[in-house]
DOVEX-928832 format. One record per residue (C-alpha): x, y, z negated; residue number from 1. Coordinates in steps of 0.02 Angstrom, whole numbers, padded with zeros to 5 digits. Each point is the difference from the previous one (the first is absolute). Example, Ala and Ser with C-alpha at 12.3 -4.5 7.8 and 13.67 -1.06 7.14 Angstrom:
2
<<00615, -00225, -00390>, 1>
<<00069, 00172, 00033>, 2>
REM end
This chain:
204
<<14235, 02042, -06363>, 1>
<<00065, 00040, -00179>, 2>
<<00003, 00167, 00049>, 3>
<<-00165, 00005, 00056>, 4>
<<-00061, -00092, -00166>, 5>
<<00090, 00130, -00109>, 6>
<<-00083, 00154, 00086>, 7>
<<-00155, -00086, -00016>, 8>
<<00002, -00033, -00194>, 9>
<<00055, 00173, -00020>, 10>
<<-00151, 00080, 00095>, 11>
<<-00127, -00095, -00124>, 12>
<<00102, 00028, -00149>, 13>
<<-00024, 00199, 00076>, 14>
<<-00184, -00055, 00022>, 15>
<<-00031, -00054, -00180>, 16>
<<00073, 00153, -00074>, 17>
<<-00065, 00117, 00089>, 18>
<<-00177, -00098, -00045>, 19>
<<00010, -00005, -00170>, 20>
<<00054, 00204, 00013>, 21>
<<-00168, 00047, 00049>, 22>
<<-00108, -00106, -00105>, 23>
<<00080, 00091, -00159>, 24>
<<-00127, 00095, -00070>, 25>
<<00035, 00212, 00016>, 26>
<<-00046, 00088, -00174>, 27>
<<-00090, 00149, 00012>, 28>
<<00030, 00158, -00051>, 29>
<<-00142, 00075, 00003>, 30>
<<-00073, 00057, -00158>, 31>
<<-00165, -00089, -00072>, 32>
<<-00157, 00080, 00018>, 33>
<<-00117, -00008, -00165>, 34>
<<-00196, -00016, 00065>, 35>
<<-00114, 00047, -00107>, 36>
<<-00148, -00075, 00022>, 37>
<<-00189, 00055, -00088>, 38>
<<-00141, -00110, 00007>, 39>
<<-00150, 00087, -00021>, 40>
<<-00050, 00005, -00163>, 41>
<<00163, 00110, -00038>, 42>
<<-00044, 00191, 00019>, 43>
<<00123, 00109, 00130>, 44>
<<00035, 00128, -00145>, 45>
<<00082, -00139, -00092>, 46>
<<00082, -00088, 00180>, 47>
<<00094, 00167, 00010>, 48>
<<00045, 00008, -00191>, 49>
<<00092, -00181, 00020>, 50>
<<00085, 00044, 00145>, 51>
<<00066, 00183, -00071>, 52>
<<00053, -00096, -00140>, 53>
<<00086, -00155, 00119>, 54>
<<00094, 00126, 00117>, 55>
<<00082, 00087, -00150>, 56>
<<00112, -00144, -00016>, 57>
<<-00010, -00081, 00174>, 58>
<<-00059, 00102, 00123>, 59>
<<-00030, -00104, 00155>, 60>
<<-00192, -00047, -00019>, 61>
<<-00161, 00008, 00101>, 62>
<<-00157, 00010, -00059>, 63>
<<-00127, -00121, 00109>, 64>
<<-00188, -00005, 00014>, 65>
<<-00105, -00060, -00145>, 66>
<<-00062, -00179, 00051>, 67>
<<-00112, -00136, -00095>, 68>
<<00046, -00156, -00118>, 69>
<<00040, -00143, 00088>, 70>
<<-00167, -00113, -00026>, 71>
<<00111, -00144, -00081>, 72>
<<00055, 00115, -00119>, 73>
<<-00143, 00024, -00097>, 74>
<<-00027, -00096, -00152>, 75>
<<-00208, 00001, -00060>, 76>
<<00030, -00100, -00181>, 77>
<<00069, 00165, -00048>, 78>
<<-00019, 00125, 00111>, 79>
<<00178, 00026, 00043>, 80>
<<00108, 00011, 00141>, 81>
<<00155, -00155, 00027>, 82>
<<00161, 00122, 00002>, 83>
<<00095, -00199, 00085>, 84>
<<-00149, 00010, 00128>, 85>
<<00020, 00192, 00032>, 86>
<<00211, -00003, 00016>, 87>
<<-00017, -00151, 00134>, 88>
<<-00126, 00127, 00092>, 89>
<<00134, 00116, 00011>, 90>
<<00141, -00086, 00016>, 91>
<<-00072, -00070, 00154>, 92>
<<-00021, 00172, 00081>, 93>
<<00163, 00071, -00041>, 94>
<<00135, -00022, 00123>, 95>
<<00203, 00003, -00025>, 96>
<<00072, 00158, -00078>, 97>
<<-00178, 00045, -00089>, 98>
<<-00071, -00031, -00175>, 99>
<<-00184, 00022, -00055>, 100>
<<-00068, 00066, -00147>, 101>
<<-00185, -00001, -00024>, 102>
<<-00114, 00073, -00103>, 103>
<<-00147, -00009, -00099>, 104>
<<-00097, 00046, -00144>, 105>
<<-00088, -00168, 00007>, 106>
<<00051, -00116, -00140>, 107>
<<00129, -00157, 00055>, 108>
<<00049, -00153, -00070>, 109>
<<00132, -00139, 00028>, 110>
<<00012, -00177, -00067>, 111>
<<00126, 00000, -00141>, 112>
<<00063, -00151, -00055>, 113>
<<-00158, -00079, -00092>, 114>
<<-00107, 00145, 00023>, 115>
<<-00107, -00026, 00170>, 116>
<<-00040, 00181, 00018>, 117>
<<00106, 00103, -00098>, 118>
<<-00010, 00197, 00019>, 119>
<<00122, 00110, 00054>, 120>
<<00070, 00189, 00047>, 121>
<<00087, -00056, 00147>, 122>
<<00109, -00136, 00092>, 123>
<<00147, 00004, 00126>, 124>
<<00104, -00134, 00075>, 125>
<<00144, -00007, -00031>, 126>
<<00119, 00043, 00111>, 127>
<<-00162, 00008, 00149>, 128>
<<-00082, 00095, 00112>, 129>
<<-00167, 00055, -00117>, 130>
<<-00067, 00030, -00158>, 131>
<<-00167, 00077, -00079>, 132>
<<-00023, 00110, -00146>, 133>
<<-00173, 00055, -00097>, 134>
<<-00054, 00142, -00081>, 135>
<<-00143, -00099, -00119>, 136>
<<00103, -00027, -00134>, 137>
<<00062, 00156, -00035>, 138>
<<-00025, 00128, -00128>, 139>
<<-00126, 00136, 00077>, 140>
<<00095, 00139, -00094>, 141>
<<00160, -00031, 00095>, 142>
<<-00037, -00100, 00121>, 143>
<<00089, 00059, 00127>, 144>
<<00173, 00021, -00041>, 145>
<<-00023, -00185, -00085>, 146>
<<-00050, -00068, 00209>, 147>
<<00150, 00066, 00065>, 148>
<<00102, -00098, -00117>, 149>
<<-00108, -00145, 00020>, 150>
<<00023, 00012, 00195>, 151>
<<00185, 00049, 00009>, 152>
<<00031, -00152, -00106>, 153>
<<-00078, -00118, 00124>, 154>
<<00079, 00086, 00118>, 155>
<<00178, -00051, -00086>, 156>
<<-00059, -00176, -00005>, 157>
<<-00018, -00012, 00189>, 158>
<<00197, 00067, 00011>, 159>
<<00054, -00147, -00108>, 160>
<<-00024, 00078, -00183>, 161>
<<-00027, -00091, -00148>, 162>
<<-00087, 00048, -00146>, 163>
<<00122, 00097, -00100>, 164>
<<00048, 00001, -00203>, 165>
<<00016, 00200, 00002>, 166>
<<-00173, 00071, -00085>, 167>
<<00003, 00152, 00080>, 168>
<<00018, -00081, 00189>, 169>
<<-00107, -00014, 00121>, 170>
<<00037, -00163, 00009>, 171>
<<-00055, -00078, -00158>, 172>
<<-00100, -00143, -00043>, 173>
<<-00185, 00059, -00048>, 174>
<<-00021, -00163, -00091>, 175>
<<-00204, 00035, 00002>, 176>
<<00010, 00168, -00059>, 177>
<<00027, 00190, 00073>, 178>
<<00160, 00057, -00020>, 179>
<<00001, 00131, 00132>, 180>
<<-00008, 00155, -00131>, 181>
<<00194, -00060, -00073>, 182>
<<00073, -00026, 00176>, 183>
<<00092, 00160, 00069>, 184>
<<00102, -00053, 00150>, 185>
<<00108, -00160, 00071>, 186>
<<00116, -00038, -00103>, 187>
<<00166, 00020, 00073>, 188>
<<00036, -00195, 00034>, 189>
<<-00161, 00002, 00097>, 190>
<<00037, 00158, 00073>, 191>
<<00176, -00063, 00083>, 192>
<<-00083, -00127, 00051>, 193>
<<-00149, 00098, 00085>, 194>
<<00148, 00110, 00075>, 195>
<<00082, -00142, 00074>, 196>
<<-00177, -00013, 00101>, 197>
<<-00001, 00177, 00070>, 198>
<<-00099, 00069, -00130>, 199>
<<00028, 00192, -00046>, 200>
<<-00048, 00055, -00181>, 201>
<<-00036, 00185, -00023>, 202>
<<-00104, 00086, -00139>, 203>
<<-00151, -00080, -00063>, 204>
REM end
């Protein structure tokens, strides 16, 4: 009988590790795919700018289908566009492994501490799975160059970045201005980190 009672508490102790085994969670190694994704008011010539600009420094993207606002988005008082409501939009169509930038040249908006509706050049989460960037409040003279950096910065939000003391980073605080024109690259505590993510950094 004690026999019997040993070999039995054996086989469940067996049981419950072998359990607990396969509910551990299996991490991926799969890179991430960046999704970059227009809504219509944002012109294809300028889609394919972003994106030649994006795959310099991580080159695992895909471009998707220009699609509308969400209708909960839009904010009439002043004409703008909720970058919260249009991240939650995303978020909620980008699975595991993926992270979705959209863009715009509409103008967006967030609620910043006291300020209801307070404009902006782009928002991330941070770290998440989405993030928005627009081209209205950029200079027209250099506009381009200055949306990459806006977009690659939201893009290092969503892989856990902060916003970074360096002036010339990617990664610094706007603080309700345009900095764009001083920033030149990651800085290179950003860009270990960024590494440390899969991310490949070649000429920009």
């Amino acid at each position: 009988m004690k026999s019997n009672s040993f070999y039995g508490l054996m086989a469940m102790v067996f049981l419950a590790f072998s359990c607990s085994e396969k509910q551990q969670p299996v991490k991926s190694t799969k890179p991430m795919t960046i999704l970059i994704q227009p809504f219509k008011d944002f012109s294809s010539e300028n889609v394919l700018k972003t994106a030649e600009g994006i795959r310099k420094i991580y080159p695992n993207i895909k471009i998707l289908e220009a699609i509308d606002f969400p209708d909960n988005a839009y904010y009439k008082e002043r004409n703008r566009y909720r970058a919260d409501s249009i991240i939650k939009f995303l978020d909620s169509r980008t699975k595991d492994g993926f992270v979705t930038i959209g863009l715009t040249s509409k103008d967006i908006s967030v609620t910043k501490g006291k300020i209801k509706d307070y404009g902006i050049m782009g928002l991330g989460y941070r770290p998440g799975k989405a993030c928005v960037a627009s081209k209205y409040r950029l200079d027209k003279k250099n506009a381009d160059e200055q949306f990459f950096k806006i977009a690659i910065h939201e893009l290092g939000h969503t892989q856990g970045l902060k916003h970074c003391p360096e002036k010339t980073c990617f990664m610094r605080d706007a603080e309700g201005g345009n900095p764009t024109d001083e920033e030149t690259d990651f800085c290179p505590k950003c860009k270990t980190f960024l590494i440390s993510k899969n991310w490949k950094f070649n000429s920009i």
